[in-house]
Biopython code that builds the backbone (N, CA, C, O; Angstrom):
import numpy as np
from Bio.PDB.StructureBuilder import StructureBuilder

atoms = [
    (1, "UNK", "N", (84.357, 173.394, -12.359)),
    (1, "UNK", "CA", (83.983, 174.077, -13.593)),
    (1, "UNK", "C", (85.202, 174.774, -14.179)),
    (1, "UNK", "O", (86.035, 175.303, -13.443)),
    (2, "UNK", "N", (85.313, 174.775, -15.610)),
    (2, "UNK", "CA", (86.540, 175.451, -16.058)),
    (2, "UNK", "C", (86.477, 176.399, -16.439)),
    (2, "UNK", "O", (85.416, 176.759, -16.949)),
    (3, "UNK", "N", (87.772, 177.412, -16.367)),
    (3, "UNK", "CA", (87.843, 178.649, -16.692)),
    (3, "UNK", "C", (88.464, 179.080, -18.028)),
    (3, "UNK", "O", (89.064, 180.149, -18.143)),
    (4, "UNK", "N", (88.338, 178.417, -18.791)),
    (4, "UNK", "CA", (88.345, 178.419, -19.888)),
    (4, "UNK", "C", (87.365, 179.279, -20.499)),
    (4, "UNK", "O", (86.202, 178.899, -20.630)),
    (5, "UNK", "N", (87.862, 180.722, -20.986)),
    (5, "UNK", "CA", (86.992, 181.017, -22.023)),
    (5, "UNK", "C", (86.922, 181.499, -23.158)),
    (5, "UNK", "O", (88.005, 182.082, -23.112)),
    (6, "UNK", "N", (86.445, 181.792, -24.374)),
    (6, "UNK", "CA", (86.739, 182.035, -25.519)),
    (6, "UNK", "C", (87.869, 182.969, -25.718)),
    (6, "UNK", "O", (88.706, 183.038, -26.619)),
    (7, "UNK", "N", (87.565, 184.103, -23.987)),
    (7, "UNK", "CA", (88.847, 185.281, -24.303)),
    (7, "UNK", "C", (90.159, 184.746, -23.867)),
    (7, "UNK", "O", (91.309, 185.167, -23.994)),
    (8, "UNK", "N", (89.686, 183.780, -23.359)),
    (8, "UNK", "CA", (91.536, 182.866, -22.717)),
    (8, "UNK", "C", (92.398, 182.322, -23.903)),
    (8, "UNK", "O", (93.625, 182.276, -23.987)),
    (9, "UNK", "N", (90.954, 181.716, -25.259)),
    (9, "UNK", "CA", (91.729, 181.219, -26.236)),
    (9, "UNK", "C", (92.322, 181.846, -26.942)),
    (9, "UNK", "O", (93.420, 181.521, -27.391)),
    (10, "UNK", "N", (91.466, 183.324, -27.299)),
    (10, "UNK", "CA", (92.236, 184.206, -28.391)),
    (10, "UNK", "C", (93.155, 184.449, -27.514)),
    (10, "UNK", "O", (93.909, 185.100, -28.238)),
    (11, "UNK", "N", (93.648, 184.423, -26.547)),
    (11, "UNK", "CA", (94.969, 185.398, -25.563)),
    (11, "UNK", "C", (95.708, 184.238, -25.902)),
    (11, "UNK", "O", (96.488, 184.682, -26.744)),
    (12, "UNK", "N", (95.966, 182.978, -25.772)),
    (12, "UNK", "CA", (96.780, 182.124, -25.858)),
    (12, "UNK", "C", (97.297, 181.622, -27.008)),
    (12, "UNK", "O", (98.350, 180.990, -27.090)),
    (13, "UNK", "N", (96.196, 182.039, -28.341)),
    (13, "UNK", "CA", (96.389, 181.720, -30.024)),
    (13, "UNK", "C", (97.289, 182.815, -29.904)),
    (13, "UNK", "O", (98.425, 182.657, -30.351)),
    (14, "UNK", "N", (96.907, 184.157, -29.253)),
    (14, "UNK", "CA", (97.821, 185.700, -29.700)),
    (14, "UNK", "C", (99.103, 185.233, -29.422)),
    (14, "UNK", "O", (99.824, 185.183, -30.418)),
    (15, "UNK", "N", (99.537, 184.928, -28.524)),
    (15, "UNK", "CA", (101.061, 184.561, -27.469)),
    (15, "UNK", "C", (100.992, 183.188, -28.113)),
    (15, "UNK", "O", (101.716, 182.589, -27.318)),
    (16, "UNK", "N", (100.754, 182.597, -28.689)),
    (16, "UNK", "CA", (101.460, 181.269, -29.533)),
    (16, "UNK", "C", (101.664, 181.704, -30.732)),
    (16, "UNK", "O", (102.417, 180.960, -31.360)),
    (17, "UNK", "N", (101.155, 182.969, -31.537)),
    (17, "UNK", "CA", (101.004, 183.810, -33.115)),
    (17, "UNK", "C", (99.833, 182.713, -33.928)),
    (17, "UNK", "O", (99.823, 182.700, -35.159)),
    (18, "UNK", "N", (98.978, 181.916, -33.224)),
    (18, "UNK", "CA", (98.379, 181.235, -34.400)),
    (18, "UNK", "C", (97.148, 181.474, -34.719)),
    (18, "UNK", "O", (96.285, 181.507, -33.842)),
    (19, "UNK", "N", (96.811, 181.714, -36.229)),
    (19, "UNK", "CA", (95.435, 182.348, -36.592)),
    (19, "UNK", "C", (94.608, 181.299, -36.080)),
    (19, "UNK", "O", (94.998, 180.154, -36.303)),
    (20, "UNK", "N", (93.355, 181.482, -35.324)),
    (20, "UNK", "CA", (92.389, 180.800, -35.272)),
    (20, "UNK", "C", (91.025, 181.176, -35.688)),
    (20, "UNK", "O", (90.867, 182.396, -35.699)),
    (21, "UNK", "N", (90.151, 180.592, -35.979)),
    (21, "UNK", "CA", (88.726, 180.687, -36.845)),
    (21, "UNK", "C", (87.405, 181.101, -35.322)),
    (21, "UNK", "O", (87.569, 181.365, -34.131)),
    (22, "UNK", "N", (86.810, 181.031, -35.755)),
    (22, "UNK", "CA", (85.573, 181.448, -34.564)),
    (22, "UNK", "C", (85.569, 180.599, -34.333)),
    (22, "UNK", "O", (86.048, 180.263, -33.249)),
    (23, "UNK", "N", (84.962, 179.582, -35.301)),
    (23, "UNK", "CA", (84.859, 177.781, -34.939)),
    (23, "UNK", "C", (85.765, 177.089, -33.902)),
    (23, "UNK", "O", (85.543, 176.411, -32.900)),
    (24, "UNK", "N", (87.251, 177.672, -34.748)),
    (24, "UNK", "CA", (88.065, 176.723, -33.867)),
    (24, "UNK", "C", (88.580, 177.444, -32.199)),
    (24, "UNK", "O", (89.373, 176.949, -31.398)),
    (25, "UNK", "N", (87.933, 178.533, -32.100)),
    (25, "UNK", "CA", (87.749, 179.262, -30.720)),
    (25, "UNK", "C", (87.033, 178.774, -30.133)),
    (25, "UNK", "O", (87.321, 178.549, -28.957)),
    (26, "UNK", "N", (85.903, 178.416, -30.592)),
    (26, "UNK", "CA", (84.807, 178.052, -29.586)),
    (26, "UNK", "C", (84.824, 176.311, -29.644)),
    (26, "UNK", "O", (84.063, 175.729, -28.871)),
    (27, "UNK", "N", (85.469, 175.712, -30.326)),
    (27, "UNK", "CA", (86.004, 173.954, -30.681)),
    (27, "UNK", "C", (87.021, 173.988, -28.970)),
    (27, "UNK", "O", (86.747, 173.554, -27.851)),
    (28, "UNK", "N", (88.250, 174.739, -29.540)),
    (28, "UNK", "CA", (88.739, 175.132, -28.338)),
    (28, "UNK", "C", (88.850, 175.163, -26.748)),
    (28, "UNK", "O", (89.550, 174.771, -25.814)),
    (29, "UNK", "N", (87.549, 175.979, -27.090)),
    (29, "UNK", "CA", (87.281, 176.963, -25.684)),
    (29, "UNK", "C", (86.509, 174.887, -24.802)),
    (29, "UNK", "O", (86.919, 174.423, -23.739)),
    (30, "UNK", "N", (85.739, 174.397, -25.468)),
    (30, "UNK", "CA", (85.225, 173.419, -24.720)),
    (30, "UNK", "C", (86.533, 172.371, -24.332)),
    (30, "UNK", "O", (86.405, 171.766, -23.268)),
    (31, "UNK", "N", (87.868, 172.101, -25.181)),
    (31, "UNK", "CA", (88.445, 171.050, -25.274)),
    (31, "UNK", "C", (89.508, 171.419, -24.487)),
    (31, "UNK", "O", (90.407, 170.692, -24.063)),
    (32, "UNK", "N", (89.363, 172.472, -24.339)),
    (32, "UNK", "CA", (90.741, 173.246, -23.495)),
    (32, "UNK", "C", (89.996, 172.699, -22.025)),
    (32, "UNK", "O", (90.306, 171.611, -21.540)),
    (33, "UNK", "N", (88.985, 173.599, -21.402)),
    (33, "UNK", "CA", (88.224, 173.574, -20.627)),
    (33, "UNK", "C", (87.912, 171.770, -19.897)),
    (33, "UNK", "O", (87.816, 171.463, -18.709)),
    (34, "UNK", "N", (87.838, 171.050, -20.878)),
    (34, "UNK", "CA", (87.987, 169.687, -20.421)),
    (34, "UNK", "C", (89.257, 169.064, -19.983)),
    (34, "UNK", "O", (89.443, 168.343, -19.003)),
    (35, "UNK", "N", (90.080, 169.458, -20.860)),
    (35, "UNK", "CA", (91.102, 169.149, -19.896)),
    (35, "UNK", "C", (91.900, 169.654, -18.366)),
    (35, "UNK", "O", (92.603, 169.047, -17.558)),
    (36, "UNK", "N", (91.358, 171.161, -18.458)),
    (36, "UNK", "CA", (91.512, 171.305, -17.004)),
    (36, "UNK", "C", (90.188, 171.066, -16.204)),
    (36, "UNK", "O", (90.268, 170.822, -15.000)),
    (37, "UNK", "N", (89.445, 171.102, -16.587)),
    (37, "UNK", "CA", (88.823, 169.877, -15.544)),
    (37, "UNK", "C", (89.386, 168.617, -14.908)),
    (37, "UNK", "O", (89.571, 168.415, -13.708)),
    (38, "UNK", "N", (89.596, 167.903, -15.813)),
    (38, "UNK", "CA", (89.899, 166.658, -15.401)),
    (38, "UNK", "C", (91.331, 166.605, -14.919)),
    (38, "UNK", "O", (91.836, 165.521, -14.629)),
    (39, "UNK", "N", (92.027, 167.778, -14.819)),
    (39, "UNK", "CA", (93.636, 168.004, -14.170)),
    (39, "UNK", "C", (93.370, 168.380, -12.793)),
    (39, "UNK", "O", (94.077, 167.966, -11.875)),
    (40, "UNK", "N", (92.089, 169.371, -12.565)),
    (40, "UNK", "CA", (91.441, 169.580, -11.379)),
    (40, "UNK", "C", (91.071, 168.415, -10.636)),
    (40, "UNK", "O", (91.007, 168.357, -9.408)),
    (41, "UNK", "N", (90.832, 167.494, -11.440)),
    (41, "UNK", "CA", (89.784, 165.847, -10.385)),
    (41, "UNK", "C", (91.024, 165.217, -10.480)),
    (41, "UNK", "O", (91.149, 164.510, -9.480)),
    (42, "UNK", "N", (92.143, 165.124, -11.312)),
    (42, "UNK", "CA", (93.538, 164.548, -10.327)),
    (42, "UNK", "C", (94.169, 165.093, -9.062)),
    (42, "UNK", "O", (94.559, 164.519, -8.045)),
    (43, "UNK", "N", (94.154, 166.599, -9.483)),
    (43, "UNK", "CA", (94.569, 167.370, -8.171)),
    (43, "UNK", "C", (93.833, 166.962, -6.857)),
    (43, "UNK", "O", (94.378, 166.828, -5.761)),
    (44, "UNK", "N", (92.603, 166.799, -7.116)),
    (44, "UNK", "CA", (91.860, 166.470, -5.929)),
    (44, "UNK", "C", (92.224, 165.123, -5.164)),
    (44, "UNK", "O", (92.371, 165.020, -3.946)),
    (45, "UNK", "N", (92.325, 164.246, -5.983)),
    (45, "UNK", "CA", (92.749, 162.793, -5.472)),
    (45, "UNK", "C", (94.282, 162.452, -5.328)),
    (45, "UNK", "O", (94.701, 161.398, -4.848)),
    (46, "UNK", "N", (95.100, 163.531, -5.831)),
    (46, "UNK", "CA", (96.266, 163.041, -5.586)),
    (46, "UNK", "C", (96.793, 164.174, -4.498)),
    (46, "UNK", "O", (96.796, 165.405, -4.519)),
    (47, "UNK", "N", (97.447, 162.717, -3.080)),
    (47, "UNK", "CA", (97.550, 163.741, -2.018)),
    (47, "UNK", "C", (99.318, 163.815, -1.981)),
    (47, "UNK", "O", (100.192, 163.653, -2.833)),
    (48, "UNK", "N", (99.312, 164.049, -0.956)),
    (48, "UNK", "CA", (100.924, 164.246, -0.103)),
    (48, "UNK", "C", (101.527, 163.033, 0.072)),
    (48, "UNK", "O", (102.744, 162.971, 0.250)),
    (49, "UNK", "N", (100.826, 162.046, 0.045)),
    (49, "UNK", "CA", (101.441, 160.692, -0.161)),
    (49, "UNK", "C", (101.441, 159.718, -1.310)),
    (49, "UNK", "O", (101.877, 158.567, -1.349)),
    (50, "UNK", "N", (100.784, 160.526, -2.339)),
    (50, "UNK", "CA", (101.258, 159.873, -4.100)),
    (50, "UNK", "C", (101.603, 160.651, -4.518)),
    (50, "UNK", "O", (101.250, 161.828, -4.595)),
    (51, "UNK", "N", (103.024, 159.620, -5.157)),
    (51, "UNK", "CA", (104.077, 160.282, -5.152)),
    (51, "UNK", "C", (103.496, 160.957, -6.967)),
    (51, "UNK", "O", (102.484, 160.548, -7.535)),
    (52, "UNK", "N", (104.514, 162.083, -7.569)),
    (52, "UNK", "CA", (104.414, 162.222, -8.829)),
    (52, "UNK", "C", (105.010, 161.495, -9.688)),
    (52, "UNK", "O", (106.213, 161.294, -9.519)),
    (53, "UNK", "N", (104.458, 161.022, -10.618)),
    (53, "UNK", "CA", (105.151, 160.363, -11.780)),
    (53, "UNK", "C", (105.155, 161.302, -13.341)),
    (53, "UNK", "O", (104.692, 162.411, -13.605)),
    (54, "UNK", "N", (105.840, 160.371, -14.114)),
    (54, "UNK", "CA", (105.752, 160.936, -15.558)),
    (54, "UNK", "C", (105.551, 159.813, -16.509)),
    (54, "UNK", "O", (105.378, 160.045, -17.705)),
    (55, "UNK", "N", (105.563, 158.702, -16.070)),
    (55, "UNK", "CA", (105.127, 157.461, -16.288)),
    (55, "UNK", "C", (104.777, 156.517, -15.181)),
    (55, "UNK", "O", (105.254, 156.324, -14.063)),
    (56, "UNK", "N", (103.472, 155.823, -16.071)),
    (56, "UNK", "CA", (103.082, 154.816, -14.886)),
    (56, "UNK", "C", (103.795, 153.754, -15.042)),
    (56, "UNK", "O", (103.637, 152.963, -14.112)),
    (57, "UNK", "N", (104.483, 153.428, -15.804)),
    (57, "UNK", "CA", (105.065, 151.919, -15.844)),
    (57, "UNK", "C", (106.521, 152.610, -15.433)),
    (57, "UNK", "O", (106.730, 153.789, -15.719)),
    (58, "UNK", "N", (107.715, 151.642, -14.605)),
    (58, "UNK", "CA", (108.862, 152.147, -14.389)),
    (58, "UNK", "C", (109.653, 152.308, -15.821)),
    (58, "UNK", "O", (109.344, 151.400, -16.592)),
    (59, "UNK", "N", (110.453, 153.100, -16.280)),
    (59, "UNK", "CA", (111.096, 152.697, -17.419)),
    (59, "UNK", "C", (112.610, 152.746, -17.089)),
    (59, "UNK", "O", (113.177, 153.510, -16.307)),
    (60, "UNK", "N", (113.216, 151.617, -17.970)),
    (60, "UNK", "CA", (114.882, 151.535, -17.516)),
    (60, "UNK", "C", (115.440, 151.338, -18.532)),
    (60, "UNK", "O", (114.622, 150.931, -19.356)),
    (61, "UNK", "N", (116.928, 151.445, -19.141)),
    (61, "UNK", "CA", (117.767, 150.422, -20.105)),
    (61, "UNK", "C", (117.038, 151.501, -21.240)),
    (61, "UNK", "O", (116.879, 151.051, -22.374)),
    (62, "UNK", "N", (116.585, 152.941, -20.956)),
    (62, "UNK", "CA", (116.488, 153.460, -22.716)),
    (62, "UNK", "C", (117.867, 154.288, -23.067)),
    (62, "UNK", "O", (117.781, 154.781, -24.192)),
    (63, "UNK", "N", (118.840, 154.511, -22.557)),
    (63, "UNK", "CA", (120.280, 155.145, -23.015)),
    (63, "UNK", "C", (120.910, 153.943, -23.213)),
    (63, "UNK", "O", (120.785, 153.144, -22.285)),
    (64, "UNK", "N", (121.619, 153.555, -24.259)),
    (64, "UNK", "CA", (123.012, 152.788, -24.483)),
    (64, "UNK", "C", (123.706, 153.313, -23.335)),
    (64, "UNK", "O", (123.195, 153.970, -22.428)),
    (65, "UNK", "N", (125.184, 152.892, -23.471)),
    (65, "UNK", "CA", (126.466, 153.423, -23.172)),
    (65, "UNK", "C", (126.955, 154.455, -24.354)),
    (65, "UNK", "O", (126.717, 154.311, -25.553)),
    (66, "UNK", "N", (127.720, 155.566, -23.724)),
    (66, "UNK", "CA", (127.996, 156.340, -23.847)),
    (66, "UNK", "C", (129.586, 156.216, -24.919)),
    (66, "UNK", "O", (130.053, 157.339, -25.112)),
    (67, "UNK", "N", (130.286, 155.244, -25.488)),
    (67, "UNK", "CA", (131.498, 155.044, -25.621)),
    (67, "UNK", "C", (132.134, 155.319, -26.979)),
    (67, "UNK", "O", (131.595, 154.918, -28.010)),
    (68, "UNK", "N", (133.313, 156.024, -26.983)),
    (68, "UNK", "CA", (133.426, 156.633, -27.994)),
    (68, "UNK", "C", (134.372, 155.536, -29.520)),
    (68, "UNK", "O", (135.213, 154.641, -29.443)),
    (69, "UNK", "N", (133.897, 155.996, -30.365)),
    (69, "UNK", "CA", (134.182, 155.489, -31.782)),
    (69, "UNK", "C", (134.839, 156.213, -32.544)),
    (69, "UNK", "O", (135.370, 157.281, -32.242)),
    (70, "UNK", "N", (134.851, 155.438, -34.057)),
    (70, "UNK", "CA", (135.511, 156.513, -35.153)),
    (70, "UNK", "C", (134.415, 157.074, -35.864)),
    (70, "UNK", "O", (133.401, 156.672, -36.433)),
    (71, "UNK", "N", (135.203, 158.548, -35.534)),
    (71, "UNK", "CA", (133.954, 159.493, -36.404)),
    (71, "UNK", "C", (133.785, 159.620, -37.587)),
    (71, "UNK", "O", (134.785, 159.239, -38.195)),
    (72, "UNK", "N", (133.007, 159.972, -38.226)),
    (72, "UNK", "CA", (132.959, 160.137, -39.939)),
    (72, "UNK", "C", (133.803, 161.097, -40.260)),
    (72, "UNK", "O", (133.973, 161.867, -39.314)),
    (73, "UNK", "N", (134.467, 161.399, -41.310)),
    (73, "UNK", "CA", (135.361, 161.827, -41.951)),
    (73, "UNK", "C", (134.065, 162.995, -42.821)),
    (73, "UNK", "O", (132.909, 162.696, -43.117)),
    (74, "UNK", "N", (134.668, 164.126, -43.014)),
    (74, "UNK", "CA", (134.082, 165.395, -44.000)),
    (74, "UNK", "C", (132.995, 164.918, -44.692)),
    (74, "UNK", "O", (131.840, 165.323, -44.562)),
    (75, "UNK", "N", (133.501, 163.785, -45.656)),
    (75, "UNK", "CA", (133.193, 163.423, -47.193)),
    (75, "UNK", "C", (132.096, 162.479, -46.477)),
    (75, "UNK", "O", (130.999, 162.977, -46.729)),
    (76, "UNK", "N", (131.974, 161.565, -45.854)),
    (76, "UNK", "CA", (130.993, 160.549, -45.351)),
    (76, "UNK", "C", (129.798, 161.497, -44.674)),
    (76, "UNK", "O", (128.700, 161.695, -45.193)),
    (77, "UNK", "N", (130.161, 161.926, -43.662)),
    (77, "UNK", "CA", (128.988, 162.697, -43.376)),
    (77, "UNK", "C", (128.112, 163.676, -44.401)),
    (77, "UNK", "O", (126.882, 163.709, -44.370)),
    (78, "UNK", "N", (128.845, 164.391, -45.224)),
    (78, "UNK", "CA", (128.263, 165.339, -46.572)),
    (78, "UNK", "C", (127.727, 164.278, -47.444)),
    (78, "UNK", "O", (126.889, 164.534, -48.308)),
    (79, "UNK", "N", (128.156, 163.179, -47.255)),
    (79, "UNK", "CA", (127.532, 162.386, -48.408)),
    (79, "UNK", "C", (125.949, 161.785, -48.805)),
    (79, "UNK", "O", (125.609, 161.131, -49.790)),
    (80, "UNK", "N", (125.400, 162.114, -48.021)),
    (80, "UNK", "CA", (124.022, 162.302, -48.257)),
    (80, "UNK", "C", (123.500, 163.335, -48.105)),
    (80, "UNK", "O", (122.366, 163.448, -48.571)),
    (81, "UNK", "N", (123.879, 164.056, -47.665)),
    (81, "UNK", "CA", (123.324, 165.786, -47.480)),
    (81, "UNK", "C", (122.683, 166.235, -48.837)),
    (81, "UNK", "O", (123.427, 166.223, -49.818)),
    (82, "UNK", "N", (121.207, 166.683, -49.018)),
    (82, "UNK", "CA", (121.286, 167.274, -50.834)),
    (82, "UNK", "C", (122.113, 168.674, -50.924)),
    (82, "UNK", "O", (122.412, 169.324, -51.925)),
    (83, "UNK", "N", (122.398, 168.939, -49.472)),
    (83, "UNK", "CA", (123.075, 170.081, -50.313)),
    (83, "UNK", "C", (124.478, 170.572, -49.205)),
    (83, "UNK", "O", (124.446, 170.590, -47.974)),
    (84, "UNK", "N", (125.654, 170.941, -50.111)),
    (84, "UNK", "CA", (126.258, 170.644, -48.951)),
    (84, "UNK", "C", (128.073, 172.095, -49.909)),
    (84, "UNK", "O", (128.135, 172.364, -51.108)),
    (85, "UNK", "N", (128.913, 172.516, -49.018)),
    (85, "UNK", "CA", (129.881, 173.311, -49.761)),
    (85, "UNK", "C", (130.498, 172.798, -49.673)),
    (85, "UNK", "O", (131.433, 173.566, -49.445)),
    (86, "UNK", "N", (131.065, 171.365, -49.651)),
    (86, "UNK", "CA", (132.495, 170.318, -49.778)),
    (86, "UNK", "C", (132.881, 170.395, -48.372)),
    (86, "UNK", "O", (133.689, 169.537, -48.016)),
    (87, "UNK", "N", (132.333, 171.548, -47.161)),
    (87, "UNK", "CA", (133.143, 171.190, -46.006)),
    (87, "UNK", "C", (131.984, 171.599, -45.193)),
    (87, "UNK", "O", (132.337, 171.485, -44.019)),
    (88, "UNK", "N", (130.625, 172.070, -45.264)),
    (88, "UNK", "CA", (129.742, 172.164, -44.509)),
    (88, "UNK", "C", (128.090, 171.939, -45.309)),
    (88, "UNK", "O", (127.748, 172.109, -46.479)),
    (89, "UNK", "N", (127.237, 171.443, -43.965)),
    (89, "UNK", "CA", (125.928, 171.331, -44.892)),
    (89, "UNK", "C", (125.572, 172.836, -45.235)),
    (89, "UNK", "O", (126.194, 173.644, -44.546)),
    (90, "UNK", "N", (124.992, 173.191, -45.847)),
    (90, "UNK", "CA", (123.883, 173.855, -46.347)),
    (90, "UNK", "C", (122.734, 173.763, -46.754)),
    (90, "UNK", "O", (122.390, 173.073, -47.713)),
    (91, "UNK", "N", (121.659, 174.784, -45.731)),
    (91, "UNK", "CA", (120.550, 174.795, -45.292)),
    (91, "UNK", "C", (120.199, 176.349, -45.973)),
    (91, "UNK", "O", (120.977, 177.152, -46.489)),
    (92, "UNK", "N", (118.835, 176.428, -45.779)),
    (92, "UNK", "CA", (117.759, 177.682, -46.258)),
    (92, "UNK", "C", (117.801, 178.043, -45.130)),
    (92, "UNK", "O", (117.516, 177.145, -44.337)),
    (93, "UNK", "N", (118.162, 179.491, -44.463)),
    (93, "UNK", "CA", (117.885, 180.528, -43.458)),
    (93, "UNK", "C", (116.263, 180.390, -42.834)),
    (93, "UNK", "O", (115.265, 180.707, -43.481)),
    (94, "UNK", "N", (116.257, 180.159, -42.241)),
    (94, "UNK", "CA", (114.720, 180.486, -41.473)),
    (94, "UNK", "C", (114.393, 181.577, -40.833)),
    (94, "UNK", "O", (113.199, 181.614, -40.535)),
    (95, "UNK", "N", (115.060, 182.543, -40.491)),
    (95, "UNK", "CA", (115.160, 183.035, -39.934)),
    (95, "UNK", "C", (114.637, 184.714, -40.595)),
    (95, "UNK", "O", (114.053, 185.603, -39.975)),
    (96, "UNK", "N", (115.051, 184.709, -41.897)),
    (96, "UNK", "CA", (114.219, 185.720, -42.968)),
    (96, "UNK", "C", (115.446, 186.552, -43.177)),
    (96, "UNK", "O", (115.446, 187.386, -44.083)),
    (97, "UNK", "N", (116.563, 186.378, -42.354)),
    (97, "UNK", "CA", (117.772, 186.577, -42.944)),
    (97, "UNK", "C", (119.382, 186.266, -42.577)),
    (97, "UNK", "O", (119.894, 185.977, -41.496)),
    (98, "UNK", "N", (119.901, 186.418, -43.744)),
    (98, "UNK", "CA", (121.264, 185.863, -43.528)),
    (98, "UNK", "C", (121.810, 186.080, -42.641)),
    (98, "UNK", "O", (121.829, 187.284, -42.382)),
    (99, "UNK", "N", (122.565, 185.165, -41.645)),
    (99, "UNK", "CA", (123.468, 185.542, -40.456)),
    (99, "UNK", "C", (124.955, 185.810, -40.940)),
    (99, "UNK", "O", (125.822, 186.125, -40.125)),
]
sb = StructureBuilder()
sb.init_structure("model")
sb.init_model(0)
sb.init_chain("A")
sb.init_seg("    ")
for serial, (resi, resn, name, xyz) in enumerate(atoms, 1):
    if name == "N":
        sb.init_residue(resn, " ", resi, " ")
    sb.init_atom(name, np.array(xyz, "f"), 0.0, 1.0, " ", f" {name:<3s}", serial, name[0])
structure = sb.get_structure()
């Protein structure tokens, strides 16, 4: 049974900052709750002798080689940028203020 409960969701919307609705508390509270369930019924079946994965299929060959080239020059790289000061991009602060 999961321990998931409506007060787990508002604690976890609070510590993520995201507004949530009653609805989507109690939408939540069941979908959260299902998934640790069913993390619980893996735990159960997976022992000391299966092993952990992060994929079930093996995966190989996803990095190239590593080998170095000619780099873009100032003007090539800025050149699609929409916005840019002739020697760096320029971006909008996110941050709420100027560094």
């Amino acid at each position: 049974m999961s321990e998931i409960t409506p007060e787990s969701v508002r604690h976890l919307a609070q510590l993520a900052r995201i507004a949530l609705t009653e609805d989507e508390i109690v939408s939540l509270t069941g979908e959260l709750g299902a998934i640790v369930d069913a993390v619980a019924q893996v735990q159960q079946v997976a022992g000391d002798d299966v092993p952990a994965t992060s994929h079930p299929i093996p995966l190989s060959g996803g990095m190239r080689v590593d080998e170095p080239g000619t780099p873009l020059t100032t003007e090539q790289a800025l050149a699609g940028a929409p916005d840019h000061d002739g020697s760096r991009f320029r971006v909008t602060a996110i941050l709420g203020e100027e560094q």
